[in-house]
C-alpha positions in Angstrom: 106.5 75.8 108.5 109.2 73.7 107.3 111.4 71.7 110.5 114.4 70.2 110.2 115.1 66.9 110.9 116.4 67.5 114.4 113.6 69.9 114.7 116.2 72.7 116.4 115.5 74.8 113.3 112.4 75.7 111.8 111.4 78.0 108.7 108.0 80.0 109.1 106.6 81.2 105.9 104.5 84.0 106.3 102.1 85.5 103.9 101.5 89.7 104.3 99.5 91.6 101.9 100.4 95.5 100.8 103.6 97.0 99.4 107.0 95.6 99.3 108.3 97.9 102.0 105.0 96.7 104.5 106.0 92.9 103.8 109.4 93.9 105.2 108.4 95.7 108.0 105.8 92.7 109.1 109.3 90.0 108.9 111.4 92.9 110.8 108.3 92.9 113.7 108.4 89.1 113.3 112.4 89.2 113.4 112.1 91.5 116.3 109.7 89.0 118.4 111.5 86.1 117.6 112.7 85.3 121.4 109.0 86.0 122.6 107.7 83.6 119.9 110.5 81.0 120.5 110.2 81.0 124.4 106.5 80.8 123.9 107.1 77.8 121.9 109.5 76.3 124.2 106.7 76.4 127.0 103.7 75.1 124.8 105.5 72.5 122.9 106.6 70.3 126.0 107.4 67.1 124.5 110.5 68.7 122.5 113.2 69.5 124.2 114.5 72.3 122.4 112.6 75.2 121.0 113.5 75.6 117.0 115.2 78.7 116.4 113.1 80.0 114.0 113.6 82.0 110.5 111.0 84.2 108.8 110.6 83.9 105.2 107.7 86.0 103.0 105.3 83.5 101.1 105.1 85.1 98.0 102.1 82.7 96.9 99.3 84.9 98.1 101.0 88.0 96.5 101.1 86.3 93.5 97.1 84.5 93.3 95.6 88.4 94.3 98.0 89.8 91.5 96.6 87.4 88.4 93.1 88.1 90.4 93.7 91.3 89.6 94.8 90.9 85.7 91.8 88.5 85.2 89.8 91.6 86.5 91.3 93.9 84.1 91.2 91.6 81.2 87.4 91.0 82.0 86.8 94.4 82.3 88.4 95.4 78.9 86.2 92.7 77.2 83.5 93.9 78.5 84.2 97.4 77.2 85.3 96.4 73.6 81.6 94.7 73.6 80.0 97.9 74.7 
């Protein structure tokens, strides 16, 4: 989560795993919660007087580590069946 100085805006990067149009639908859900979350904030984070409005942005790291997982897989794989 990234704040802003004045901490009234704050950018949540979230991480979901499966195809492009699950990531979407997990930000929309998120998008669609987003006074629930914020007001929740607002009533756990007492010291602040403002709750940060919040924006949800997909963390593409994860994606990326399982995808050259996956090609590092492959590659050993096809190694390993040349040397068969």
């Amino acid at each position: 989560m990234k704040l802003s100085p004045d901490l009234r805006n704050a950018t949540v990067k979230v991480s979901v795993l499966g195809e492009t149009d699950e990531r979407e639908a997990a930000i929309d859900g998120l998008e669609h919660a987003k006074g629930f979350i914020r007001r929740e904030l607002g009533l756990r984070l007492s010291n602040l007087r403002f709750a940060p409005d919040l924006r949800f942005q997909l963390d593409e790291g994860v994606s990326y580590s399982v995808r050259v997982s996956q090609l590092l897989r492959e590659a050993q794989q096809e190694e390993h069946n040349a040397r068969s």
